[in-house]
N, C-alpha and C positions, 0 to 999 in steps of 0.2 A: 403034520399032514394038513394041508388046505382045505378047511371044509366050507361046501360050495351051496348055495341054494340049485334045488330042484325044480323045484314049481315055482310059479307065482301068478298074481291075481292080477286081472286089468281093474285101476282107482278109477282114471278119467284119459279119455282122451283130450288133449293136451293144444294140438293143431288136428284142423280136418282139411284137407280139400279133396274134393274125389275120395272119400275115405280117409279113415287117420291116418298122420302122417307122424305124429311126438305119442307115446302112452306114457303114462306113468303108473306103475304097478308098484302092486306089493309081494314081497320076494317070502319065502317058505319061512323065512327065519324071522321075517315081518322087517324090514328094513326096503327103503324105497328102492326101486330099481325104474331106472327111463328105455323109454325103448325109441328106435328110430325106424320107420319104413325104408327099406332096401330092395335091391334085386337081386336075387339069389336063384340060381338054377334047381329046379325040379320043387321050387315054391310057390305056393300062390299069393301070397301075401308075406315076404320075411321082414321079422324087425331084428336090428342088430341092437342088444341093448348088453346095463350094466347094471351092479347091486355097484350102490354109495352108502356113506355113514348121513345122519339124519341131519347134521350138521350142511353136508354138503350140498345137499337136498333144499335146506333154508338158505343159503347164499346164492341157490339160484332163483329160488322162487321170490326173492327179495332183492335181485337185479343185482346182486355185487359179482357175480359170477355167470359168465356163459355156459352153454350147453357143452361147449368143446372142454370146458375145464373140469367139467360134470366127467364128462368119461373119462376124461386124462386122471380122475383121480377113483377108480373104481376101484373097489375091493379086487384084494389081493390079486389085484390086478388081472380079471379074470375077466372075460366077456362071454356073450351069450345067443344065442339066434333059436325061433320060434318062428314057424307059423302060422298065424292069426287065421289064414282063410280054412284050417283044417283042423285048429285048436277052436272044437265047438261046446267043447266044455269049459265050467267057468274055471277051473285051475289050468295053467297053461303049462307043459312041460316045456322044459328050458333043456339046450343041445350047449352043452361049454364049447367053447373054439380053440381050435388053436392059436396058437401065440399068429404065427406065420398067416395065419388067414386073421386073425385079430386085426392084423397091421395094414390090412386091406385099407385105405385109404379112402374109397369110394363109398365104405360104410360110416365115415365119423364125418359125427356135424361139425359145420361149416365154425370159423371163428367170429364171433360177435353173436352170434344167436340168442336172444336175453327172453326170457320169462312175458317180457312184455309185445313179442311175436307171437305169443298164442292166438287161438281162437277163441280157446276158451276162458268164463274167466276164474276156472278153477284157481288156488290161492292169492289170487286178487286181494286180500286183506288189509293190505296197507299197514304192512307189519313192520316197515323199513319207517312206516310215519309216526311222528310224536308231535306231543306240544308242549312247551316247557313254560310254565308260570313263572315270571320273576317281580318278586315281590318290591313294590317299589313305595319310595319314601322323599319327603321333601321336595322342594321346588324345582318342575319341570318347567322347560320352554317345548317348545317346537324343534326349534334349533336342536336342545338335548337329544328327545325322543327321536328326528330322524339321524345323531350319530350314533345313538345307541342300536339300532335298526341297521347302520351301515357296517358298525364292527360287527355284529354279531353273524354279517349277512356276507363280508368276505371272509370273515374266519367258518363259515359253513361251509360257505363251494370251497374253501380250498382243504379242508378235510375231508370233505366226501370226496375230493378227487385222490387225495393221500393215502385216503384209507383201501382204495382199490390195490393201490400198490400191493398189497396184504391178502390179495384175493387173487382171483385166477387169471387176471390179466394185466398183469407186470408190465407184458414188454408192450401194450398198446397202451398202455397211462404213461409210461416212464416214457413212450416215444412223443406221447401229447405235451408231455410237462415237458420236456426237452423243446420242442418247437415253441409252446407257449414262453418259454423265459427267453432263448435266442433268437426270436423273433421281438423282441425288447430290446431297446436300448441303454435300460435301464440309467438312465440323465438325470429324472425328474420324478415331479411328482403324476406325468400323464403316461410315463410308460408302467408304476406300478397302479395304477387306477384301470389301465387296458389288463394289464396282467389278472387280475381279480375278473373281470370281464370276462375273460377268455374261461375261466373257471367253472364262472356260472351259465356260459356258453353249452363248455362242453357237459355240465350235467344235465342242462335240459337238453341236449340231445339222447341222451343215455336215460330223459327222463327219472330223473333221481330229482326228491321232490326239492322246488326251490321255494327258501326262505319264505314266508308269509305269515303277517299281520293276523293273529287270531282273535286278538280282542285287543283292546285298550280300556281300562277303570283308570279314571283321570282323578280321582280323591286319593287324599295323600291319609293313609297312608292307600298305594291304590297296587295294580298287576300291570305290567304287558304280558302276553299270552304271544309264543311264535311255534307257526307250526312250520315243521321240516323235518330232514333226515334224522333216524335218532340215533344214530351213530355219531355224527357229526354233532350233534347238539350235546350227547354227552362227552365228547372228547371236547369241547368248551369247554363244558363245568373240570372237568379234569385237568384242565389248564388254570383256571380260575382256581381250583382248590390249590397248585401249586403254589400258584402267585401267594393265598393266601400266607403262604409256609415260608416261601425263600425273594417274596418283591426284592429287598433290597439288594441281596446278589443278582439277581438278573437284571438292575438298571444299572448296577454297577459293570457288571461286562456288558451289557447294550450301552453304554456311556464310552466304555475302551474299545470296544471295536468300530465304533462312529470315530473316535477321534485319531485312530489307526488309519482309516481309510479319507480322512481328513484330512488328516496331513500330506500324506500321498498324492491329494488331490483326486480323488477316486470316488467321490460320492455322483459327482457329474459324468465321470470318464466310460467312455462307451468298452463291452467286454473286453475287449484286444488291449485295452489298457496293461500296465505290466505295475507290480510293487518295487519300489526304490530299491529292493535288496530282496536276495531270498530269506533272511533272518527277519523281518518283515511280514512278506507272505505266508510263513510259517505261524508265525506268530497271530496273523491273523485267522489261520483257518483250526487256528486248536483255540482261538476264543470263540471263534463262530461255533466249532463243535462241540465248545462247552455250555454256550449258550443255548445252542440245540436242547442240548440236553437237559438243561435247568427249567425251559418251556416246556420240555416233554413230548418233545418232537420226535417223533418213529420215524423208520423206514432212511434214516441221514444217509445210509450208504448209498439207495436207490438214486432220493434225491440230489445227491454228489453227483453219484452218476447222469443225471438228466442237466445239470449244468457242465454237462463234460468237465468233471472235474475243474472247474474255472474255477479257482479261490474266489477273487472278484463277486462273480457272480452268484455262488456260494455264499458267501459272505452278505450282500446285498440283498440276500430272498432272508435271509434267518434274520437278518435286521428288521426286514420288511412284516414279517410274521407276527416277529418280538414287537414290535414296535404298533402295532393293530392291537394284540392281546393287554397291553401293559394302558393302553386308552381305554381297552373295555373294561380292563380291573379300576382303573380310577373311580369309574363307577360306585364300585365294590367300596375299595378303600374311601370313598366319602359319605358313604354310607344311607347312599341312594339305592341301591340294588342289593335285594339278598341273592340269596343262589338259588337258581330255578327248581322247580320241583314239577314233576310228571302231571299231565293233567289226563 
């Protein structure tokens, strides 16, 4: 038996214009529930809303998830309507819907609706933000300090875009990443330098914070301090903790898959290029996928998928990844850089 909240309490109103238009309550059973203004006949005021897990509730209030992906994942899949202009008591009864009227279309938020469209600035907290201290030792330049700043700055954006994949909007990351790689040529060294661009493009559109300089203690032994995503900053250190574990296998397959596509002549060759053989092609995309995996690369299926399946191409982003991370463990391995810690 589905057991359903009855009531629930208005938290904050969420957007206003002309009166709210987003609530966010709390449901009988104490679990968040959103609500949305609608038109509904023989109402004065209806919100079409849904109970979520508390979980789901934080990945929206934390930008990794829209409002559409909030409803698409409600409990036991149940919806609700209320309302507001005749609910003048502060518990509000809740009317379940049915499935058939659920699927009303005119009641679900639109796609892309983020947290950061409120009016209000209810959980505004900067919960998604961190800073991570890395303790730092021996002779710095300039030079050093802004490569270590550049690794850490494209392996950022391109996790915080990765990590969406994993969230509620799949097919508008997986269509971005798809456009950002095929819109590459992949030749050189300017088309993965755009690549990493487009990255940090599309998070500050989406507002997901970018890389910054929080401090620098230039005494050895001394800190850089960066503040950004903390998702994305601990999936570093969790790349970083591998390397510490399997460096030598992973430069060893980043050494055969370079010389794979080497030889092919495919390090300059634009996508449409093709491998000398399919025993070849084959061979290269089960070292790319091993190599994946030895970094600790999530989501490879997605990712495959946003290369349309292009070995090549495939092949040349997991190079491209490995190949940024295994300069920023150098770091590591000379024993200039501990491993960050929370500040």
């Amino acid at each position: 038996m589905t057991i359903r909240p009855k009531t629930a309490k208005v938290v904050e109103a969420l957007v206003e214009y002309d009166g709210p238009q987003l609530l966010l309550l709390k449901s009988s059973r104490n679990l968040p529930m959103f609500g949305v203004a609608v038109e509904r006949e023989g109402f004065d005021s209806a919100f079409f809303c849904c109970e979520v897990r508390k979980k789901t509730s934080e990945k929206y209030f934390e930008g990794t998830a829209d409002l559409h992906y909030v409803y698409k994942n409600a409990l036991s899949n149940s919806y609700y309507m209320f309302d507001l202009g005749t609910d003048e008591e502060e518990t509000i009864s809740l009317e379940v819907l049915s499935e058939k009227e659920a699927e009303n279309q005119s009641y679900w938020p639109s796609i892309g609706f983020f947290s950061r469209d409120h009016t209000s600035d209810y959980g505004r907290g900067g919960a998604s933000n961190a800073i991570k201290v890395f303790k730092i030792d021996g002779k710095w330049t300039s030079d050093d300090f802004s490569s270590f700043h550049n690794r850490v700055s494209q392996l950022h954006a391109l996790y915080a875009v990765l990590d969406r994949l994993d969230e509620g909007n799949v097919r508008s990351e997986q269509a971005f990443i798809r456009q950002a790689i095929q819109t590459r040529l992949w030749r050189g060294g300017g088309s993965y330098v755009g690549f990493y661009g487009d990255l940090e493009a599309r998070n500050d559109n989406l507002e997901v914070e970018r890389l910054e300089v929080a401090r620098i203690k230039y005494a050895s032994p001394g800190e850089i301090a960066l503040r950004g995503n903390n998702k994305a900053l601990s999936d570093i250190s969790d790349v970083i903790d591998l390397f510490n574990a399997n460096r030598d296998k992973v430069k060893t397959l980043y050494r055969e898959l370079y010389v794979l596509l080497k030889k092919d002549k495919l390090l300059s060759a634009e996508p449409n290029a093709r491998f000398s053989s399919e025993r070849i092609q084959q061979l290269a995309m089960d070292k790319s996928l091993d190599l994946a995996t030895e970094i600790g690369l999530e989501a490879v299926g997605k990712i495959r998928a946003a290369c349309s399946n292009n070995p090549i191409l495939f092949s040349k982003l997991v190079l491209s990844i490995c190949r940024r991370a295994l300069e920023l463990h150098e770091f590591y391995a000379e024993g200039r850089v501990q491993k960050a810690d929370s500040s």
